[in-house]
Structure formats: structure tokens, C-alpha cells
BALODO-307202 format. One record per atom (N, C-alpha, C): z, y, x; residue in three letters. Coordinates in steps of 0.02 Angstrom, whole numbers, padded with zeros to 5 digits, always signed. Example, Ala and Ser with C-alpha at 12.3 -4.5 7.8 and 13.67 -1.06 7.14 Angstrom:
BEGIN
+00390-00284+00660ala +00390-00225+00615ala +00390-00165+00660ala +00354-00112+00642ser +00357-00053+00684ser +00394+00002+00645ser 
//
This chain:
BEGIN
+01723+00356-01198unk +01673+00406-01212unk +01700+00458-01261unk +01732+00440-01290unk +01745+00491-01370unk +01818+00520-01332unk +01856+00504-01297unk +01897+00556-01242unk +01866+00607-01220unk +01797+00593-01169unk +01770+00636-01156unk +01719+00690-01208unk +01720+00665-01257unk +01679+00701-01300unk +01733+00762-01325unk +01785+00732-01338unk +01836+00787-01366unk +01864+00830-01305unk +01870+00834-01230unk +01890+00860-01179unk +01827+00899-01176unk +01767+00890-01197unk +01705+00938-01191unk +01700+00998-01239unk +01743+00954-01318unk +01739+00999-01372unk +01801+01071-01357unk +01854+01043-01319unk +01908+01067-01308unk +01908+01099-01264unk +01853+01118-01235unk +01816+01176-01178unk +01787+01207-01203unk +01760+01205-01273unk +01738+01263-01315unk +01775+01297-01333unk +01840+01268-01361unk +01879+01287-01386unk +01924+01338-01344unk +01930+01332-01272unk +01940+01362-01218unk +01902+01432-01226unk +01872+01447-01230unk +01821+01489-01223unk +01822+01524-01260unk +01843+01507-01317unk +01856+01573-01391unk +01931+01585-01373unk +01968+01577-01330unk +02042+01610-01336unk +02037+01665-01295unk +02015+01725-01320unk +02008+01779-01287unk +02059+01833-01280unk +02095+01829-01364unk +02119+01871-01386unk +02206+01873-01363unk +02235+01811-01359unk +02292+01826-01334unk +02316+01798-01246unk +02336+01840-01230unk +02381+01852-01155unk +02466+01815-01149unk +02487+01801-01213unk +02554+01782-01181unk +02596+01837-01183unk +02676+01810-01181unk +02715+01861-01147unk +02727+01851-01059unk +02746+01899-01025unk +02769+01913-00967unk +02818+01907-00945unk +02831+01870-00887unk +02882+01869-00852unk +02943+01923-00829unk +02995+01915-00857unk +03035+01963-00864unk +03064+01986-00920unk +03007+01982-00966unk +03023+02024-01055unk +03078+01979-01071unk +03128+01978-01110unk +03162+01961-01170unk +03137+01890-01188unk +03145+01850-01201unk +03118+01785-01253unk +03144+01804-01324unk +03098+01803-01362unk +03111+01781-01458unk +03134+01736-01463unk +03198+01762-01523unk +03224+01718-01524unk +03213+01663-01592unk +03225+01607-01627unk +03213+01558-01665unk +03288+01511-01691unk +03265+01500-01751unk +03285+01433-01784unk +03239+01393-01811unk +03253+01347-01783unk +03214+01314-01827unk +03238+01246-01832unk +03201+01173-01854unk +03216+01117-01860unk +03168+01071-01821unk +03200+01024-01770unk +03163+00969-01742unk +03156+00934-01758unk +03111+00848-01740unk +03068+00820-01768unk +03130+00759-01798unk +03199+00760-01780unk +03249+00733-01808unk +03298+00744-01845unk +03261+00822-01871unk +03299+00876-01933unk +03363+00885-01903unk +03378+00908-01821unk +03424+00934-01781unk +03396+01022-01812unk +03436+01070-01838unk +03461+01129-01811unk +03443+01139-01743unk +03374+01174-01716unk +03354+01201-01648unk +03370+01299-01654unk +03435+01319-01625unk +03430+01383-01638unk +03450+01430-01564unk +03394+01447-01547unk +03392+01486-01500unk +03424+01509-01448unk +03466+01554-01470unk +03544+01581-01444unk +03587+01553-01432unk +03579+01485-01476unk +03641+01426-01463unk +03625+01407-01400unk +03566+01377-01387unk +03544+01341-01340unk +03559+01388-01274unk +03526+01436-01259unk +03548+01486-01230unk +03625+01493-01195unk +03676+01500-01247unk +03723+01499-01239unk +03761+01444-01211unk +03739+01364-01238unk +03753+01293-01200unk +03713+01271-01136unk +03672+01311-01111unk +03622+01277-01063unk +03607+01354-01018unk +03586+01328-00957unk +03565+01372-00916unk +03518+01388-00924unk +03482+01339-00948unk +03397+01388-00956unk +03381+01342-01019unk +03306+01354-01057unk +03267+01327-01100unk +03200+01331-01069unk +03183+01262-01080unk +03093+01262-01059unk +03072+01240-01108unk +03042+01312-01146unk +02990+01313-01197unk +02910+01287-01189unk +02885+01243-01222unk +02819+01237-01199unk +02793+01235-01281unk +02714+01235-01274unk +02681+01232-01335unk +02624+01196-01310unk +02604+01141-01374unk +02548+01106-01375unk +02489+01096-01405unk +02454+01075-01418unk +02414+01066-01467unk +02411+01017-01514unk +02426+00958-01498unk +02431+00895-01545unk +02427+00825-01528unk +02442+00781-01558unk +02452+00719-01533unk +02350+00699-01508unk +02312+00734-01515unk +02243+00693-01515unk +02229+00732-01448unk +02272+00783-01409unk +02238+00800-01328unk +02272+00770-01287unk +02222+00735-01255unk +02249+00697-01196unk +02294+00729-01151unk +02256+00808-01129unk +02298+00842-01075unk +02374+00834-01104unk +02375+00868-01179unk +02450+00886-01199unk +02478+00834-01193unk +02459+00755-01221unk +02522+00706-01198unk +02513+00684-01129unk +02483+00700-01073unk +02495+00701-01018unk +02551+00745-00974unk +02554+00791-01012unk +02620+00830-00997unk +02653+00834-01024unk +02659+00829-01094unk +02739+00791-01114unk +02763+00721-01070unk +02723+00688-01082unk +02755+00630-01013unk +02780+00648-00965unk +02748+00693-00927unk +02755+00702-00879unk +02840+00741-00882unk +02844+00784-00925unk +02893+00804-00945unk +02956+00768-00949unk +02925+00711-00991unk +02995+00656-01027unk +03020+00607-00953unk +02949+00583-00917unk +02976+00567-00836unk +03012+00578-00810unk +03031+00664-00810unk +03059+00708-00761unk +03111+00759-00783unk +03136+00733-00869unk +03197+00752-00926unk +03255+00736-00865unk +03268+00702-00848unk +03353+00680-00796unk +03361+00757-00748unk +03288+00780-00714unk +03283+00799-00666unk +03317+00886-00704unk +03245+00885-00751unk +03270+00942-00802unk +03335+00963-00825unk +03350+00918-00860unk +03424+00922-00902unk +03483+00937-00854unk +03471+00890-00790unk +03535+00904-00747unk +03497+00966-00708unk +03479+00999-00697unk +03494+01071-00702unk +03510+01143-00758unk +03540+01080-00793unk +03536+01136-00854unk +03505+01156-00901unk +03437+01125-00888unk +03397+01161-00963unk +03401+01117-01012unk +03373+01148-01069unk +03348+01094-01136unk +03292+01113-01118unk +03239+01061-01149unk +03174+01061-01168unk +03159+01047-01244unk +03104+01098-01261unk +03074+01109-01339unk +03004+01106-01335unk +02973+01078-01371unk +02898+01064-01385unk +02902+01077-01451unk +02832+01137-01430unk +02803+01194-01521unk +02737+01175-01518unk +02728+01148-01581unk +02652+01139-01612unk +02652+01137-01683unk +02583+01161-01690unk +02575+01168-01757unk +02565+01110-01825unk +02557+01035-01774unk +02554+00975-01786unk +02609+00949-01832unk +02588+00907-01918unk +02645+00897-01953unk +02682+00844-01917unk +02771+00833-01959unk +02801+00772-01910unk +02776+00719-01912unk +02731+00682-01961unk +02717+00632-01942unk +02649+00625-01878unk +02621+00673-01871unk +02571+00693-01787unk +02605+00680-01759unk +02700+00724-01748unk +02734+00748-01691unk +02763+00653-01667unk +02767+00612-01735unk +02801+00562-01713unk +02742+00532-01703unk +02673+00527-01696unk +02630+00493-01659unk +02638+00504-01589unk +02661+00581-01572unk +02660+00606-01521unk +02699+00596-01449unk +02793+00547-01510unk +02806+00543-01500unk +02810+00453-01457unk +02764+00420-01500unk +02755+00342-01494unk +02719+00341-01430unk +02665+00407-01430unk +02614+00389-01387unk +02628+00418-01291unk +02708+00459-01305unk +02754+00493-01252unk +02797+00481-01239unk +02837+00445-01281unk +02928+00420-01285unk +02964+00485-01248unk +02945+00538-01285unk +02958+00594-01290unk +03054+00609-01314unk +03071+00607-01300unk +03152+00612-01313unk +03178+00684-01321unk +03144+00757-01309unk +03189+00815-01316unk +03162+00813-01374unk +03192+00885-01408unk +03159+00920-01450unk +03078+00934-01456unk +03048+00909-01519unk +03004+00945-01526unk +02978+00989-01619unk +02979+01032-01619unk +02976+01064-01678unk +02905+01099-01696unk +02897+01073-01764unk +02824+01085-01804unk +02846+01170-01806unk +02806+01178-01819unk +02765+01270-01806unk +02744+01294-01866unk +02803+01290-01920unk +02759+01311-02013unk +02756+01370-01986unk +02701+01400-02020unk +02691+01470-02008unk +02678+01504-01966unk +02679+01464-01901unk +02678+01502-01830unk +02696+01546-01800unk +02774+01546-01823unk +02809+01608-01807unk +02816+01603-01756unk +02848+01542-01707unk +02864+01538-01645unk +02801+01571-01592unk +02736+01532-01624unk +02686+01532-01580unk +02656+01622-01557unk +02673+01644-01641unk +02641+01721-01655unk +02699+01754-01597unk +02762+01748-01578unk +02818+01776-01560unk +02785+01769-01493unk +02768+01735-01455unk +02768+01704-01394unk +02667+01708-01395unk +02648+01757-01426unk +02589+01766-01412unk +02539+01714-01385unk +02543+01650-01428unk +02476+01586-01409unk +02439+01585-01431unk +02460+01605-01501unk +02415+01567-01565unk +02351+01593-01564unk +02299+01563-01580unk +02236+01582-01603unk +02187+01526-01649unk +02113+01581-01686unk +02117+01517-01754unk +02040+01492-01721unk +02035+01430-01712unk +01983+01391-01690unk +01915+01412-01759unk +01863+01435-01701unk +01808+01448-01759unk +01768+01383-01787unk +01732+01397-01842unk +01708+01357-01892unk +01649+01305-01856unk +01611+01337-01785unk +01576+01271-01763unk +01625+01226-01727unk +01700+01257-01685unk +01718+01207-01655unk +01764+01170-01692unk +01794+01197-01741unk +01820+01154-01771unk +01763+01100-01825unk +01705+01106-01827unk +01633+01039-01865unk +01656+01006-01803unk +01631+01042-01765unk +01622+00969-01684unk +01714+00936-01680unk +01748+00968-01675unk +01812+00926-01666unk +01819+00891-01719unk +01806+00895-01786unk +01798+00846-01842unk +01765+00783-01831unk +01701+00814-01803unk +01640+00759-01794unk +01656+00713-01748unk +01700+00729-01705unk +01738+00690-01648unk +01809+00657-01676unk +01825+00652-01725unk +01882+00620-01749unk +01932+00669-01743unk +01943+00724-01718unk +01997+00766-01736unk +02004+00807-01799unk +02046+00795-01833unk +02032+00833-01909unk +02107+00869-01895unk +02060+00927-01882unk +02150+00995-01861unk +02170+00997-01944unk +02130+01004-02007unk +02161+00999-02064unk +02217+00952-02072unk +02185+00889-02059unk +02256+00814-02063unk +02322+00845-02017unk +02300+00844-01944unk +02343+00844-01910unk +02402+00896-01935unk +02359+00975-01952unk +02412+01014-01953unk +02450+01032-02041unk +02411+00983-02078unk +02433+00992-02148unk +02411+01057-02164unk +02361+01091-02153unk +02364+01146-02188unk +02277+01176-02167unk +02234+01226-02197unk +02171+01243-02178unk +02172+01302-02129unk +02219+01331-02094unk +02228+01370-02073unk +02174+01386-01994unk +02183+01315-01974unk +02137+01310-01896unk +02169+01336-01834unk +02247+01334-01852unk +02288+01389-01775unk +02292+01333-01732unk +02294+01335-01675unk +02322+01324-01611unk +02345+01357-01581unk +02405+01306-01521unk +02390+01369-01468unk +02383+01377-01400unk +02361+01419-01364unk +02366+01410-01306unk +02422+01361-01273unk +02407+01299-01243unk +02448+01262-01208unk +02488+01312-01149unk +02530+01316-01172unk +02604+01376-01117unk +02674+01357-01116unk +02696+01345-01039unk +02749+01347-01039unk +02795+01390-01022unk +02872+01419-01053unk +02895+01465-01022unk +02991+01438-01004unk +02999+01463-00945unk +03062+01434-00943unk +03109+01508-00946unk +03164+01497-00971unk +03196+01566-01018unk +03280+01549-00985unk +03301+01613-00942unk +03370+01585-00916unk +03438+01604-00977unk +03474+01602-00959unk +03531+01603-01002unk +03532+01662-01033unk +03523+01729-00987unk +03514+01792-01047unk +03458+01812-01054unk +03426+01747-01099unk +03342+01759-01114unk +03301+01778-01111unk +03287+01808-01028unk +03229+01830-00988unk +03202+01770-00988unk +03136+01801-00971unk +03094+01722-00946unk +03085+01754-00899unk +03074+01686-00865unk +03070+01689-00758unk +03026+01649-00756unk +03006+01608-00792unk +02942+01557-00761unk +02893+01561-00828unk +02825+01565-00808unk +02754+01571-00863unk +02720+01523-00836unk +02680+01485-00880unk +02610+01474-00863unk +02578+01457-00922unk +02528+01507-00936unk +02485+01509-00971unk +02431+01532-00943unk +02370+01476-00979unk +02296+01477-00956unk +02273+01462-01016unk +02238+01484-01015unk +02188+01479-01068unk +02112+01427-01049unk +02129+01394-01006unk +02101+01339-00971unk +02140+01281-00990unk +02146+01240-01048unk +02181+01196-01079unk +02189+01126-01038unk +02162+01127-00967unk +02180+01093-00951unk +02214+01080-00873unk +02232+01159-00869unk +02284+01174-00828unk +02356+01178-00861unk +02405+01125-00844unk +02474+01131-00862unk +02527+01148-00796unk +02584+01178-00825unk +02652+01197-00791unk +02642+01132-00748unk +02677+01153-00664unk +02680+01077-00637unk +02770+01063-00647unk +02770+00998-00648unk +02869+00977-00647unk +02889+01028-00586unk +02880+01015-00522unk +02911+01064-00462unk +02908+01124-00488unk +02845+01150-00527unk +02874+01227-00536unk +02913+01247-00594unk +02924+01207-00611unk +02986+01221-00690unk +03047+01194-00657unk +03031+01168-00605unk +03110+01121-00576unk +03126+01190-00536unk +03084+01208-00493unk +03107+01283-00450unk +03112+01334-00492unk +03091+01354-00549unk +03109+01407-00581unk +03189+01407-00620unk +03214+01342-00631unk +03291+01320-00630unk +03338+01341-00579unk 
//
């Protein structure tokens, strides 16, 4: 029951992301450094430069079902990924000890990197700040975005994936603002 209570709250939350669109297929990808959830050096251009492509995705946190449904789904289908070349990165605003719940509750093996500041997310146009009734009701439901994300801020972001080829166009999008539509594996495997 309290799954479904939070998949109901998380359709409100749907509903206030008005404001951002994403980037487009084709533009440039931003680029980043940053640090993953095993204090690996994640830097952009490197990756770029060692791999044929990068599949960027962003989540929300270890407490949405959808999001660790597709990281699994993800980590399932890492052999399929990797041997075509890409790395995979998971961005959320979630501190590391969320990301390593995230990780227990996915056996999640790529990269995934916390989001101080939300530079990645602001770059890649997801982010948006959950208002003050939905974040009572996601409280009231056991999600405390304060715990999770260490900070009062209230960002999320749009759940989006983008796959980015070697000279950091992106060729594959999907972003909805329907949080519980995700990238499918075949279409990140064909956009490789």
C-alpha cells in the first residue's frame, strides 16, 4: 500500500514539472567532473575520449520504485552496454549513503554520482524544486527528500536519459516528465 501511496504522491509531483524541457538531440553535451559513489574521478571528456558513447541518466532516489527499476534494468543489460562501447553514469541529487542504498537495493555496478549543487542536473536542464504540499505528502509517506538529499533545497529531477557519442552530441533523449516512463534497454542499445 505505502508503494502505491508514494507512486500517487509522485504523480503530483509529475505535474508541477512544467518548467523544464531538457536538452535536444543533436546539441553538444556539458561537460563535468565530478566524483562517483567510489570516489573514482568521473570526468567527462575523458570518458568521451575512452568510450564510444556515455549513457547519462538521472534519477530521483533510492525511495522510487520506477528509478530502481531502471537502474536494474540497466545493471541487467551493463555486458550488453559496455560491449558496445559506452560507460554508464547515474546523477541524483541523493547523498552517498541513499546512492549506496541504491546501490544494495540494484547491485548497480557503473558509476553513479551525487549531484552537490546540481550542476550536472541545471546543465542538462532536469532539475526542478518540488513544492511545499508535495513535498508534506511525500514526508507523510516516509520519503523525507531533506534526509535523502542532505540538504533543504527540494530539487529533483526529471528522470532522463541521454546517450552522448564520442564527439559529444547527443543522439538518443528520453525525457518525460511522466516519471514513470523510462528509456527502454533496445533503445539505448540502438542508439549505440
Amino acid at each position: 500500500m505505502k508503494k502505491y501511496i508514494i507512486i500517487a504522491v509522485s504523480l503530483l509531483i509529475s505535474i508541477q514539472i512544467s518548467a523544464q524541457t531538457g536538452l535536444k538531440n543533436g546539441m553538444q553535451a556539458p561537460d563535468f567532473i565530478t566524483k562517483d559513489n567510489s570516489g573514482k574521478t568521473v570526468d567527462f571528456k575523458s570518458l568521451l575520449k575512452s568510450h564510444k558513447a556515455v549513457v547519462l541518466f538521472f534519477y530521483r532516489g533510492q525511495w522510487c520504485p520506477y528509478c530502481n527499476k531502471h537502474i536494474q534494468q540497466l545493471q541487467d543489460s551493463l555486458q550488453l552496454l559496455t560491449g558496445k562501447g559506452a560507460y554508464v553514469i547515474g546523477v541524483t541529487p541523493e547523498t552517498s549513503g541513499n546512492i549506496n542504498k541504491t546501490i544494495e537495493k540494484t547491485h548497480a555496478s557503473f558509476a553513479i554520482v551525487q549531484d552537490k549543487g546540481y550542476k550536472i542536473m541545471k546543465a542538462y536542464q532536469v532539475n526542478y524544486t518540488v513544492d511545499d504540499a508535495t513535498f508534506a505528502k511525500l514526508k507523510n509517506y516516509g520519503v523525507d527528500l531533506d534526509q535523502n538529499n542532505g540538504n533543504t533545497d527540494r530539487v529533483l529531477p526529471v528522470p532522463a536519459t541521454y546517450v552522448i557519442n564520442s564527439a559529444g552530441k547527443i543522439v538518443f533523449i528520453q525525457f518525460d516528465k511522466d516519471y514513470t516512463k523510462r528509456a527502454s534497454i533496445s533503445a539505448i542499445a540502438k542508439a549505440l
